[in-house]
N, C-alpha and C positions, 0 to 999 in steps of 0.2 A: 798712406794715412787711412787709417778706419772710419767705411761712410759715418758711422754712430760718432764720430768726433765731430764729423760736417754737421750733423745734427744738433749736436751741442753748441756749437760754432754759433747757428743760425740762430738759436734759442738766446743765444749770448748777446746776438746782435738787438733782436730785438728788445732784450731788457737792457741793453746797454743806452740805447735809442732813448728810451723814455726816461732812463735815470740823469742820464747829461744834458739832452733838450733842452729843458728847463731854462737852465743859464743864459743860452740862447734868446730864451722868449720870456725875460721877469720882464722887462721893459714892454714888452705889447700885451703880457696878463696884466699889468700890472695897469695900464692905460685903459684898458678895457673892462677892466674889474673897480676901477679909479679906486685903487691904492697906491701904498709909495715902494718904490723896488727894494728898498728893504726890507720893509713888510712883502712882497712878492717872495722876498729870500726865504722866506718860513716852505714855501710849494718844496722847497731842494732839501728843508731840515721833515718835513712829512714825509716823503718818498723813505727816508734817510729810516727815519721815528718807525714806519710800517715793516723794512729790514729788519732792524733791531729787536724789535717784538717777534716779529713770522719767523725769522732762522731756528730759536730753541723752541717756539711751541708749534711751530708745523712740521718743525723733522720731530719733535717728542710724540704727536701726535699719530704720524707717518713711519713711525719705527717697525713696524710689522708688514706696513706694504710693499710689496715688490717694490725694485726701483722704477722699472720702466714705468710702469702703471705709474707712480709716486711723480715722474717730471715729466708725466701728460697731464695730471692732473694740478702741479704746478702752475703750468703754464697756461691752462684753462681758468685759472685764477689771475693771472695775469692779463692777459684777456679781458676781463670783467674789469677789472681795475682801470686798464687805459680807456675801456668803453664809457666808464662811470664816470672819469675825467672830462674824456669829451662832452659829455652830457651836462656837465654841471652848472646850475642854472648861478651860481654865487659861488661868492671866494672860500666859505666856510663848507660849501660840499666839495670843489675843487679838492680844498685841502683833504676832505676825508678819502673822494676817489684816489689822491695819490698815494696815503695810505694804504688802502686796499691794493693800489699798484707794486705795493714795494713788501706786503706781506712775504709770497712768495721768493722773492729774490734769493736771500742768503739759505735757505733750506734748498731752492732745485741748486746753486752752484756745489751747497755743500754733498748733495746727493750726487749733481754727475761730475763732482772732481774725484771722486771715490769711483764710478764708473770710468771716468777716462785713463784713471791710472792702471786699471786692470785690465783694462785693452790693451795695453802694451808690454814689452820684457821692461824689467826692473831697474834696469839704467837708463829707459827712457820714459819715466813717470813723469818726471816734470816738465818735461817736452809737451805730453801731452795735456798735461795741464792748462800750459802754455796756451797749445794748439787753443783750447777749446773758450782759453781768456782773448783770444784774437777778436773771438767776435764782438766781444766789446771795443776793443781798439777797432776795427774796420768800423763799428757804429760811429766813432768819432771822425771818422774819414771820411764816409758815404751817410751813416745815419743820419746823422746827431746835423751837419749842415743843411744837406739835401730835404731834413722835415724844419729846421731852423726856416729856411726859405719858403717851404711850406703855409709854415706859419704867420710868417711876417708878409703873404700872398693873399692869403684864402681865410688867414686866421688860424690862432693857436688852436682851436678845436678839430681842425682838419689834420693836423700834426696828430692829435690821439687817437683819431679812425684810421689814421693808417699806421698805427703804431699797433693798433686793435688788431688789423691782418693781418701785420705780421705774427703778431700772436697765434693766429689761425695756422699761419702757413707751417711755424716752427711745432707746431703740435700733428700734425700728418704727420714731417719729418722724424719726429720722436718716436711716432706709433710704428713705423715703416722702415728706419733705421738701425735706433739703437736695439742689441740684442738682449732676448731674456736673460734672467741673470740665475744658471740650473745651483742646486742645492744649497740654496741662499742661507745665511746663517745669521739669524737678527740676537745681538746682545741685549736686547729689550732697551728699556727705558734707563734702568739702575744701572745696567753697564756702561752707557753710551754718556749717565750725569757720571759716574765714576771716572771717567777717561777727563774730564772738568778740571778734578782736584790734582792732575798735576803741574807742577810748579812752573814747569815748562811751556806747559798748554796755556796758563793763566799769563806769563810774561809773553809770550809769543801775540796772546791776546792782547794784550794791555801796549804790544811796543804797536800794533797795527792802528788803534785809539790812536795813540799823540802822532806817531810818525805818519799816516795817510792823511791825519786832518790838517797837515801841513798844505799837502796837494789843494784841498777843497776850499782851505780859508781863500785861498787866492780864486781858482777855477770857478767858482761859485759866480765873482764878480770880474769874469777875464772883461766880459761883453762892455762892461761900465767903464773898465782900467783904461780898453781900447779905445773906445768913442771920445771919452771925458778928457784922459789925461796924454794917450798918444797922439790921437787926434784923426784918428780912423772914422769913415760914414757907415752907419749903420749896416748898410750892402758888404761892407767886408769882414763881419763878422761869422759868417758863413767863412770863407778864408780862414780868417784865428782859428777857430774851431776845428776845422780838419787838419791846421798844421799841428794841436792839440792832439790829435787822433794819430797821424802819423810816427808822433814823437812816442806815444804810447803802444804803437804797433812796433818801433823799432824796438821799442825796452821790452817788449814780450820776448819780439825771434831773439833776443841777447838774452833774456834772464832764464830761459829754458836750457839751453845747454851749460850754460855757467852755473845756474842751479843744483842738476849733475852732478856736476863736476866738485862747487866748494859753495855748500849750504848758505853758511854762517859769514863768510869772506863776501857773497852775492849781495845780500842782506846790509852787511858794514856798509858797505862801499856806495848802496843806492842812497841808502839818508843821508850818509855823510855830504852827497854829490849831491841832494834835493835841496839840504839847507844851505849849502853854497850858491846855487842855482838862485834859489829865494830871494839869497840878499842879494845878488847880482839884480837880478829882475826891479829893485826897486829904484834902479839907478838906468837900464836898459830900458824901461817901458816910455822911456823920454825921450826914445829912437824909433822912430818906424824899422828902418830893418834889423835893428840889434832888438827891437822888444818882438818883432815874430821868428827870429832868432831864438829867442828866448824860451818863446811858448814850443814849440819843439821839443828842445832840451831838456822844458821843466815835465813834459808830457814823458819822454821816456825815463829817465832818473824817477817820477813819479811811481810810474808803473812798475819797476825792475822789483820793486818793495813787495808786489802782489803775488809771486809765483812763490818766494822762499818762505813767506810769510803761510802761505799753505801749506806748500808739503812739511816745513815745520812743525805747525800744529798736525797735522795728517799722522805725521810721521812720530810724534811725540803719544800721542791719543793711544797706539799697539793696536790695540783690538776693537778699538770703537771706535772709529774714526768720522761717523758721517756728522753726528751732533759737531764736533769740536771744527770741522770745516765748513759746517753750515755758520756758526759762534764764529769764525773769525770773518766770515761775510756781516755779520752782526756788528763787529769789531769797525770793518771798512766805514760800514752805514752810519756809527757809529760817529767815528772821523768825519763823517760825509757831514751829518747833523752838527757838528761841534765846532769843525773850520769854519762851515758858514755863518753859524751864527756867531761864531769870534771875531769874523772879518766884517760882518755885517754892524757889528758892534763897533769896532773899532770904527770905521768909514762915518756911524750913526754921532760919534763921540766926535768929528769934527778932527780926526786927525788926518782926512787926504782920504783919496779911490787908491793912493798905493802901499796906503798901511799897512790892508792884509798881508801883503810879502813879508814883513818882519816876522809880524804873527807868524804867520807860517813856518816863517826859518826855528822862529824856538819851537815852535811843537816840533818840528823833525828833529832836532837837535836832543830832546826832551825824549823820543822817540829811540835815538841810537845808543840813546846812556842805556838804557832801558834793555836795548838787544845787550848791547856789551856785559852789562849784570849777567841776562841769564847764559851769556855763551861764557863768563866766567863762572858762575855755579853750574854749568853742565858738565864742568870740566874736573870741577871739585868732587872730594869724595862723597856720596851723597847726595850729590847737589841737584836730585832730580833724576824721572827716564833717562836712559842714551840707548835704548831699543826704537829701531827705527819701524816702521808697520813692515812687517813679514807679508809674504808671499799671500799665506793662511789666514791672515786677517784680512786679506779682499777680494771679495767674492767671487767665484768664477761664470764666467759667460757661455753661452750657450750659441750658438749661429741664429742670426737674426728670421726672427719666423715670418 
């Protein structure tokens, strides 16, 4: 494996850390800030909101700078953001610090899954996509508990200062790792919105919306499902959460080589198994060991969505590919923003802590109709790109200086 993937890895961990945290800790911001946990739920649709906005106007912006230099400078934004969190004297700067924490997110994934595919031959691109999405999945393993505990210890503020170092640390690794990228070739701004208008890239976008905000309607409020309606103590939510993480680490090492292997089949197969998963879950979370059963399952069928959903867009884009996979991090954030506040809605509306799961099930459901359109207009005459990104559309590297 190429150290510049460990590097991304780390960088992954650390945004990964601060993106799912939260969930962990609505109930002790929320206690602390005396609000109500649904109100708390808005911190996961800001992170979410700051995504969505940072992906198209800091890669638009970033389109001329080097990569390297572009995911130091990323994640030096990152940085400030979990530092600003920590700081935050009320719930209204909170909200803004998470913001600022989540600007960068979908521009550095969508800059170093474009670097990580060109570190490797061309039948293992999603591999290393894969590789470099682990770091997120290991944050839900080791991060996202181990600062949950943190948290619920020393206080959720102590959770963003060492969210903050990691920041630090994963920015050394980037400057010291990953290599330059020799006779870099930038489509400018026009080419990069041009790679936008295909039909392909826009369904690819739009299936990642409904079908990922599947995962978050529920994941947003795992913490409350557990405590309220399983009947879990607060101390083993730390627990839930890493078997969350490990379930998401199994669906990565599976959806990188089946990725590979069959794009489109990868893709069916994970929503189809999320929205069954869903409605199961609303009947399993009545179980102690069939509902962390559960969260497992729904963590890798979750995830398997994330690897094909990239190189799709990646690969549909040709020649511009960093805007349209920064835009499907966008997409995710997207999902992330829309599930929570659907599930938070529905739970607000007095239908139960296990209503998200339905929700859930029709977005993914909503989600795979969606794939299956465009994988039958890819097929059709006209029906869009079926040029996958060439060799010559990503950039070549140079030995790490």
């Amino acid at each position: 494996m190429p150290l510049a993937l460990l590097a991304l890895a780390v960088s992954a961990f650390g945004i990964g850390t601060t993106e799912f945290v939260m969930m962990g800790l609505l109930p002790n911001v929320a206690s602390d800030l005396d609000t109500s946990v649904p109100t708390a739920g808005y911190l996961v649709s800001a992170y979410a909101i700051g995504v969505v906005v940072g992906a198209p106007l800091l890669t638009a912006l970033g389109s001329r700078i080097p990569r390297k230099r572009m995911l130091v400078l990323l994640m030096a934004l990152f940085t400030v953001g979990n530092l600003a969190s920590a700081l935050a004297p009320n719930f209204g700067l909170l909200i803004a610090g998470r913001v600022l924490a989540g600007l960068p997110h979908g521009a550095f994934f969508g800059v170093g899954a474009v670097v990580a595919a060109r570190l490797v031959t061309e039948d293992r691109r999603a591999r290393a996509v894969a590789t470099m999405f682990l770091g997120l999945t290991i944050a839900n393993i080791v991060g996202v508990p181990v600062a949950t505990l943190l948290g619920q210890n020393l206080g959720w503020r102590a959770t963003f200062l060492v969210v903050a170092a990691i920041g630090v640390v994963a920015m050394a690794a980037l400057a010291r790792l990953v290599p330059q990228i020799s006779h870099e070739q930038h489509g400018g701004l026009r080419q990069e919105l041009g790679a936008l208008r295909d039909r392909q890239v826009l369904l690819g976008l739009l299936t990642a919306v409904f079908g990922f905000a599947g995962v978050f309607a529920v994941y947003s409020y795992l913490a409350s499902m557990m405590t309220e309606v399983t009947g879990f103590g607060e101390s083993t939510v730390t627990l839930v959460l890493a078997l969350f993480g490990i379930g998401m680490t199994l669906g990565a090492l599976v959806a990188g080589p089946l990725t590979d292997r069959a794009l489109r089949p990868t893709l069916y197969g994970s929503l189809a198994a999320l929205a069954a998963v869903l409605v199961a879950f609303d009947f399993t979370v009545h179980v102690k060991w069939a509902a962390l059963l559960s969260v497992v399952v729904l963590g890798a069928v979750g995830f398997m969505t994330t690897t094909p959903l990239q190189m799709l867009v990646m690969n549909k884009a040709q020649h511009a590919p960093t805007l349209a996979s920064a835009s499907n991090h966008s997409a995710f954030n997207l999902a992330n923003a829309g599930g929570a506040w659907l599930g938070g809605v529905a739970i607000a509306a007095g239908w139960g802590w296990t209503s998200p799961t339905l929700v859930g099930a029709v977005l993914a459901v909503i989600g795979l109709a969606i794939a299956l359109i465009a994988g039958l207009t890819d097929r059709a005459p006209g029906g869009g790109s079926r040029v996958v990104a060439s060799s010559e559309a990503l950039p070549q590297m140079s030995e790490v200086s």
